[in-house]
Wavefront OBJ file of the C-alpha trace (Angstrom):
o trace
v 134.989 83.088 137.734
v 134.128 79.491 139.423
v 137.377 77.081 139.626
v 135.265 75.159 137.893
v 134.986 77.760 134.893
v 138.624 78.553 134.933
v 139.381 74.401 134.266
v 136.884 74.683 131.195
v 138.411 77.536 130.243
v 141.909 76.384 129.768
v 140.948 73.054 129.132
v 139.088 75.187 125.888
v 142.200 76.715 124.840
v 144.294 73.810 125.318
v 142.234 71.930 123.065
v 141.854 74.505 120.790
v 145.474 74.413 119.728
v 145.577 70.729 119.239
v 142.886 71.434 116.392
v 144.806 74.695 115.622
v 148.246 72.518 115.017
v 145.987 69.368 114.108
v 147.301 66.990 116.911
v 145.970 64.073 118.544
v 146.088 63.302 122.636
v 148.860 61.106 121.569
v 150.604 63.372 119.735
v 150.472 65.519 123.149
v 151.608 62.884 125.206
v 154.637 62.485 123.346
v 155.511 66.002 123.090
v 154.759 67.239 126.461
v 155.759 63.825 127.986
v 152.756 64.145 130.444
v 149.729 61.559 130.139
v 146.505 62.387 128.877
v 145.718 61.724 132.782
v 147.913 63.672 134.072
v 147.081 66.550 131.736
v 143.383 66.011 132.602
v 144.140 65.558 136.662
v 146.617 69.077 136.246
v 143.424 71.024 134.765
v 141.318 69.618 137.490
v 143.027 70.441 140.581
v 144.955 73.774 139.101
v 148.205 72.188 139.564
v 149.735 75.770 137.464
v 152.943 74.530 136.822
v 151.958 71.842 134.740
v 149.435 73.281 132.906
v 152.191 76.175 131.836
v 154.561 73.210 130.820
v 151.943 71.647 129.053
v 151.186 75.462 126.924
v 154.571 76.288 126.321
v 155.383 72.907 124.721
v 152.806 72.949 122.492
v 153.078 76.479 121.179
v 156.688 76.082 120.676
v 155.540 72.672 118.087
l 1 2 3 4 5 6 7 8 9 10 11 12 13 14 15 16 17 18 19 20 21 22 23 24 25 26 27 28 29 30 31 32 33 34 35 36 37 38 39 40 41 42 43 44 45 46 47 48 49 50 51 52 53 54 55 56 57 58 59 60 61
């Protein structure tokens, strides 16, 4: 897979659970405490760590 397939990918999932658990970017921000930019610039350039912050947070809501 592309880098730029992976990004979709979990980008997919990611927004998958906020339907899943019906929440809203800002609903996001507040929980994971991360910006909807930063969130989007973490899935763009693979930045791993954040992107596993960003997961665990919202399955543990």
């Amino acid at each position: 897979m592309g880098e730029n397939t992976k990004k979709n990918y979990k980008l997919k999932i990611l927004r998958k659970l906020m339907l899943d658990k019906d929440l809203l970017w800002k609903d996001v921000e507040r929980i994971t405490g991360f910006t909807r930019q930063n969130i989007d610039y973490a899935f763009k350039n693979n930045y791993q760590k954040t992107i596993d912050k960003v997961f665990e947070k919202i399955q543990s809501v």
